[in-house]
C-alpha positions as CSV (number, residue, x, y, z in Angstrom):
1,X,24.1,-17.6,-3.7
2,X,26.8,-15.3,-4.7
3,X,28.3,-12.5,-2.7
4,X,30.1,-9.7,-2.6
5,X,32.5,-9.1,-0.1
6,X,31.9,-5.6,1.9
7,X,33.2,-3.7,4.5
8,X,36.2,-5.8,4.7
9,X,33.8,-9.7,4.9
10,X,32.3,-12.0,3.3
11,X,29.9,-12.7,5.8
12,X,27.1,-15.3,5.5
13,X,23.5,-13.5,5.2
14,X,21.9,-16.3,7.2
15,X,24.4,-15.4,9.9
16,X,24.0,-11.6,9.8
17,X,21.6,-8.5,10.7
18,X,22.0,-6.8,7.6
19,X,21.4,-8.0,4.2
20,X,22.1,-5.6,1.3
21,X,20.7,-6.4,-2.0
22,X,22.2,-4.5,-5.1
23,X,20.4,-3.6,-7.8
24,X,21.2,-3.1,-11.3
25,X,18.3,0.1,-11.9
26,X,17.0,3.3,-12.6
27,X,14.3,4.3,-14.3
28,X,15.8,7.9,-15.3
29,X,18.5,7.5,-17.4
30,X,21.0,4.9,-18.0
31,X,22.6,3.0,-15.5
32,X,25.7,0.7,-15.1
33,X,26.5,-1.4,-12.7
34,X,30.1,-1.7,-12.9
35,X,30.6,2.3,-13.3
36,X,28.2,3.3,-10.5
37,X,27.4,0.6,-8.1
38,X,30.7,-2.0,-7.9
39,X,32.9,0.8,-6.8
40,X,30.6,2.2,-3.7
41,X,30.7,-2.2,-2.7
42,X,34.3,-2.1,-3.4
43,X,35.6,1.2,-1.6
44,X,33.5,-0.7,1.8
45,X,36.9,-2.5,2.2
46,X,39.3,0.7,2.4
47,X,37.3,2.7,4.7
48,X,38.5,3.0,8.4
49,X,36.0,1.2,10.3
50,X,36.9,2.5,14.2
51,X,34.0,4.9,15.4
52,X,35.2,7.4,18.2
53,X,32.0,6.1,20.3
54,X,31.2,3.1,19.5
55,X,34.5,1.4,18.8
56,X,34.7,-1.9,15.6
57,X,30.9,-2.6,15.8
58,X,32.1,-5.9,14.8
59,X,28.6,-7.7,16.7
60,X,26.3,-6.0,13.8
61,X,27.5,-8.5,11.0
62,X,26.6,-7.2,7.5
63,X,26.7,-9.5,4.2
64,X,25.9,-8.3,0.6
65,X,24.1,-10.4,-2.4
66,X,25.8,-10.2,-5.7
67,X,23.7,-8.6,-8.3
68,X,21.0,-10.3,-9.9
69,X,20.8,-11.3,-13.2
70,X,17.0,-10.4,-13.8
71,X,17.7,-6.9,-12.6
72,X,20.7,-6.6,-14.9
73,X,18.5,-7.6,-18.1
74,X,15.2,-5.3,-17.3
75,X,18.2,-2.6,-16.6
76,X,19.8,-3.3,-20.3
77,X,15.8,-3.7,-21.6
78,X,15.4,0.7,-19.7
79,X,18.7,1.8,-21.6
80,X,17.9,0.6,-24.5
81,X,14.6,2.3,-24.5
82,X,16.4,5.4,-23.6
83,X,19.0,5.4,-26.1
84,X,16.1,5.2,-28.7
85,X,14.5,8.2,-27.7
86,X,17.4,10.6,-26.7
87,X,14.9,13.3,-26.5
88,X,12.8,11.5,-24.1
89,X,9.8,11.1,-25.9
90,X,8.1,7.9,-26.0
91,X,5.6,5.7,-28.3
92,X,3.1,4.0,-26.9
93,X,5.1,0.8,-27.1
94,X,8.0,2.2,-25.1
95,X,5.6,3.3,-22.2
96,X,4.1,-0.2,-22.1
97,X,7.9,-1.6,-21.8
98,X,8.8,0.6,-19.5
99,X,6.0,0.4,-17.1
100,X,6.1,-4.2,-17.8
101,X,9.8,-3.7,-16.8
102,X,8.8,-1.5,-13.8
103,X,6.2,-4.4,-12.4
104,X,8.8,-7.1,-12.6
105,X,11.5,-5.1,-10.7
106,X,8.7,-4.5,-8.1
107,X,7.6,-8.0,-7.9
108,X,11.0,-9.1,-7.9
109,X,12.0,-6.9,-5.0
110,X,9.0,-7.6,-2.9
111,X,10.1,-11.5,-3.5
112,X,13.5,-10.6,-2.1
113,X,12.7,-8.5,1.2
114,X,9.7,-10.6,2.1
115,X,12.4,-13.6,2.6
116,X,14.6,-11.6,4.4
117,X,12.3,-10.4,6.6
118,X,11.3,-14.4,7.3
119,X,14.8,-14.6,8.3
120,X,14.8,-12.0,10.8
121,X,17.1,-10.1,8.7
122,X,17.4,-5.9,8.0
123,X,16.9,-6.0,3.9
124,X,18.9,-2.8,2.4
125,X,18.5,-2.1,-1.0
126,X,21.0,0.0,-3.0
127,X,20.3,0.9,-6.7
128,X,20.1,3.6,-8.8
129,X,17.1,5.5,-8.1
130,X,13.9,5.7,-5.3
131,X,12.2,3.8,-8.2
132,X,13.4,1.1,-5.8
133,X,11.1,2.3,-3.1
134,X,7.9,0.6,-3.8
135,X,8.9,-3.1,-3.8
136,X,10.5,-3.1,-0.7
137,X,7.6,-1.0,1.1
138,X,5.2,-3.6,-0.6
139,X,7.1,-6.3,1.1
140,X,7.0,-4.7,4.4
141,X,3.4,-4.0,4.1
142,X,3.0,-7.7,4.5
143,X,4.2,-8.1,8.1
144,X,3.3,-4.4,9.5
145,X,0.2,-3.3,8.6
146,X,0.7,0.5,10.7
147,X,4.2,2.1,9.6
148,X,5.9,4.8,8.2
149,X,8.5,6.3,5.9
150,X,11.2,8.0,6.8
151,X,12.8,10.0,3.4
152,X,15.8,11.6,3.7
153,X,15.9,13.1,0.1
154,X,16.5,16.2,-2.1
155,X,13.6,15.9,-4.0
156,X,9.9,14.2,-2.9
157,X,9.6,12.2,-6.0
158,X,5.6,13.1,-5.2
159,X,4.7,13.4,-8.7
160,X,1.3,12.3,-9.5
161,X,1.2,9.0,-12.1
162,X,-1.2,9.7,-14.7
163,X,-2.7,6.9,-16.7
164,X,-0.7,6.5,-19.9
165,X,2.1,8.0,-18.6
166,X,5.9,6.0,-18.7
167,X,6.3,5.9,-14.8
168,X,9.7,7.6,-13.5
169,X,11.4,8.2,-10.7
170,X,9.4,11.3,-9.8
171,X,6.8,9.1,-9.1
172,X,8.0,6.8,-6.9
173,X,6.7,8.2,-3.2
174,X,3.5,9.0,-5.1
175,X,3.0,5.4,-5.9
176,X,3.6,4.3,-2.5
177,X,1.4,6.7,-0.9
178,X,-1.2,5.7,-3.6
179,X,-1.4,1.7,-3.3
180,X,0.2,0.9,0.4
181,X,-2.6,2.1,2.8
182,X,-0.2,0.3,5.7
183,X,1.6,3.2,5.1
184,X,0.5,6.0,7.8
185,X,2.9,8.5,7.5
186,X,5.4,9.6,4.9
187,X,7.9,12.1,6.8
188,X,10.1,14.0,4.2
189,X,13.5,15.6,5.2
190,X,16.1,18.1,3.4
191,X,13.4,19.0,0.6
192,X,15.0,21.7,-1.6
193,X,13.5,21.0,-5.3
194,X,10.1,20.3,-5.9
195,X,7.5,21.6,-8.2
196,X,4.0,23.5,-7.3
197,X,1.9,19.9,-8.4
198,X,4.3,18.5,-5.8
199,X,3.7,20.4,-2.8
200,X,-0.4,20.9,-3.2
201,X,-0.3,17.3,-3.4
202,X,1.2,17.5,0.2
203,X,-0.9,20.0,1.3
204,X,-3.8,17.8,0.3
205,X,-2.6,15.2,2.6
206,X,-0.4,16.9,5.2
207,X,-1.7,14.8,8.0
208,X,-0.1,11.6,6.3
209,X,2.6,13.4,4.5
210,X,5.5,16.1,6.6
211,X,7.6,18.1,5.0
212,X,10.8,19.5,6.5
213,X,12.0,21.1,3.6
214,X,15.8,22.6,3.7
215,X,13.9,26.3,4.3
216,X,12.0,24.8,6.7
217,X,15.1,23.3,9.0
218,X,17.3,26.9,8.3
219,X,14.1,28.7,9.8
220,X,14.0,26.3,12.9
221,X,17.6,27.1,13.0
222,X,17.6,30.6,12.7
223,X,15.0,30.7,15.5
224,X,17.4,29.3,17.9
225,X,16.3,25.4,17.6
226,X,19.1,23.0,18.6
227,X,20.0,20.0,16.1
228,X,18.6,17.7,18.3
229,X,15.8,19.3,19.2
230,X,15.0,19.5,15.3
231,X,15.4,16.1,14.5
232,X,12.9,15.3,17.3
233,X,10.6,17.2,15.6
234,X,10.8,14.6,12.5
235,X,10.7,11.6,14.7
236,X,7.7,12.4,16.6
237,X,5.3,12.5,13.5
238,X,6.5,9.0,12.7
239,X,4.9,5.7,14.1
240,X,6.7,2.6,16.0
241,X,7.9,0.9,13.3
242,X,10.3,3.1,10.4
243,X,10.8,2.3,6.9
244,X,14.0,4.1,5.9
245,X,14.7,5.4,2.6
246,X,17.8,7.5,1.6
247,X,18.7,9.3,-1.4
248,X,22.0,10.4,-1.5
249,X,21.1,13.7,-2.8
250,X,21.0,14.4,0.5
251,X,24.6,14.4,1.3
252,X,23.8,18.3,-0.2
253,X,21.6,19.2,2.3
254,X,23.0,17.3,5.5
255,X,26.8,16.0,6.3
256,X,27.3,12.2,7.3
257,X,27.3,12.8,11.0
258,X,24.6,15.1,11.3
259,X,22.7,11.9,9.6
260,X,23.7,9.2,12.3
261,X,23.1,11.9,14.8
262,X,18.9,11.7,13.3
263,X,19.2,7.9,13.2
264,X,20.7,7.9,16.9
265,X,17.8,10.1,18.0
266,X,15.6,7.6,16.4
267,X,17.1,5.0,17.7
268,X,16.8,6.8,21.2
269,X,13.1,7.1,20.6
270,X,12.7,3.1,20.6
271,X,11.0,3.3,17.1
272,X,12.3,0.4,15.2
273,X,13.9,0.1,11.6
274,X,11.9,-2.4,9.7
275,X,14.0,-2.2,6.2
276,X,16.1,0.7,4.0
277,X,16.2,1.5,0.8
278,X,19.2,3.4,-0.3
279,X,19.3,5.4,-3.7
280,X,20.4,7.9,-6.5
281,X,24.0,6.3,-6.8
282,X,23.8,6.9,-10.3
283,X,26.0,9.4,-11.9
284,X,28.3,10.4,-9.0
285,X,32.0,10.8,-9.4
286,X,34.8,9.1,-7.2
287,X,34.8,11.2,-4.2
288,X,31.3,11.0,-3.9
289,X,31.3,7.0,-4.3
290,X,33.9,7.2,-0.7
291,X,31.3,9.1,0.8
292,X,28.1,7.5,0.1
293,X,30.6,4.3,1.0
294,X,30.9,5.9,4.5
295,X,26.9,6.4,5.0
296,X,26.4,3.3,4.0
297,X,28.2,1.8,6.6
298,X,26.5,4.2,9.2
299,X,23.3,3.3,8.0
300,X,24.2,-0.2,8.8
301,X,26.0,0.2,11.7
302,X,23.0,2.0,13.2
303,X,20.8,-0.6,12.7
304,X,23.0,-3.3,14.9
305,X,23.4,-0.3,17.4
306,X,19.3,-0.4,17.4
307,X,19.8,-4.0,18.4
308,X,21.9,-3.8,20.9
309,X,25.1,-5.4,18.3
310,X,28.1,-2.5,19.6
């Protein structure tokens, strides 16, 4: 198995807590590895590990798969499709390549975190886009049948999938909610873009699905809420066991520490992390790929602090 060495090792994933899994995808646009992904791995070595709390965190031992070579050809099979129809209008054949691609990533991915999850092991993916979500939740659907989703995100990607429709990224939570019925309750934070077929479909479900849009959080503020007191407020709709998914879009909404502030507090809480997907890494610049570096390693780190591994 080949790795990739990150945050300074090259640890052994049989002989680690965390195990993340890169992959070489997004449905959106096109996507390249060794432009978008490698550097986020490679700046893991650079960054100053010491935490002003918790010290090294050396206990929490974190090792990181090399990217796959199926994921890298249904990646080149997308943005080839894309490139063909620059406008973004596809034939019938195109949908049907898409959405075939799509299944196999899925399949693929559900492979990978089910045997991690035998091993006792935290999967994390890291990809392109949320697209990523739906294998890994379908994975943990196996061995919790009562969960839920923590989404730190931008956007809800709650966009109804019509039949004959290419599926997207938009779609992604959509899908989940729609086929993984072990999935209680889908708590969304940082929401500032979404359209009106977005949020009725919430409203048709807001006992499984809570917002905490951006407007929502400013009012809380505004009202004289504490930060603590808000992220509470997230943590309380969701059930023992916490499927986490981050997009990086939103590193617009909330800064690095006030997010491993919200995963202390849920740590505090004694729910427990069950597996992390970590998206949207696509089309980012430099500075960006440092900082989604440094929330990487906090999402890790936070993990092993859940565990007791300080």
């Amino acid at each position: 198995m080949g790795l990739i060495k990150i945050f300074g090792h090259t640890n052994n994933p049989l002989n680690s807590e965390v195990v993340i899994v890169p992959v070489n995808w997004t449905l959106n646009s096109t996507f390249d590895f060794d432009k978008h992904l490698r550097p986020i791995l490679n700046y893991s070595n650079e960054i100053e590990f010491f935490h002003e709390f918790y010290g090294f965190q050396e206990k929490c031992k974190i090792a990181c798969e090399n990217v796959s070579e199926e994921t890298t050809m249904w990646n080149q099979s997308i943005n080839r499709i894309y490139e063909e129809a620059k406008n973004g209008d596809f034939d019938g054949s195109s949908i049907h390549l898409i959405n075939e691609d799509f299944k196999k990533l899925t399949s693929y991915l559900d492979e990978k975190i089910e045997y991690w999850i035998q091993k006792e092991k935290l999967p994390l993916l890291i990809g392109g886009d949320s697209s990523l979500l739906l294998g890994g939740i379908k994975a943990v659907a196996r061995f919790k049948t009562n969960f839920g989703i923590l989404h730190l995100s931008e956007k809800p990607f709650l966009k109804e999938l019509k039949k004959g429709e290419a599926i997207t990224e938009g779609n992604s939570l959509f899908s989940v909610g729609a086929s993984v019925p072990e999935v209680s309750k889908i708590v969304a934070v940082g929401l500032k873009s979404f359209s009106q077929q977005e949020y009725s479909i919430q409203r048709k479900n807001k006992e499984k699905i809570i917002w905490f849009s951006k407007r929502k959080i400013d009012n809380y503020k505004f009202k004289g809420d504490s930060y603590q007191s808000i992220c509470k407020k997230w943590i309380n709709n969701l059930p023992e066991f916490v499927y986490l998914s981050i997009n990086i879009s939103i590193l617009k909404v909330l800064s690095i520490n006030e997010i491993e502030f919200a995963l202390q507090t849920l740590i505090d809480s004694r729910r427990k992390i069950i597996g992390v997907d970590f998206n949207g890494v696509d089309k980012v610049g430099k500075e960006m790929q440092i900082e989604i570096t440094r929330l990487l390693y906090v999402v890790c780190k936070s993990y092993g602090r859940s565990r007791g591994k300080i």
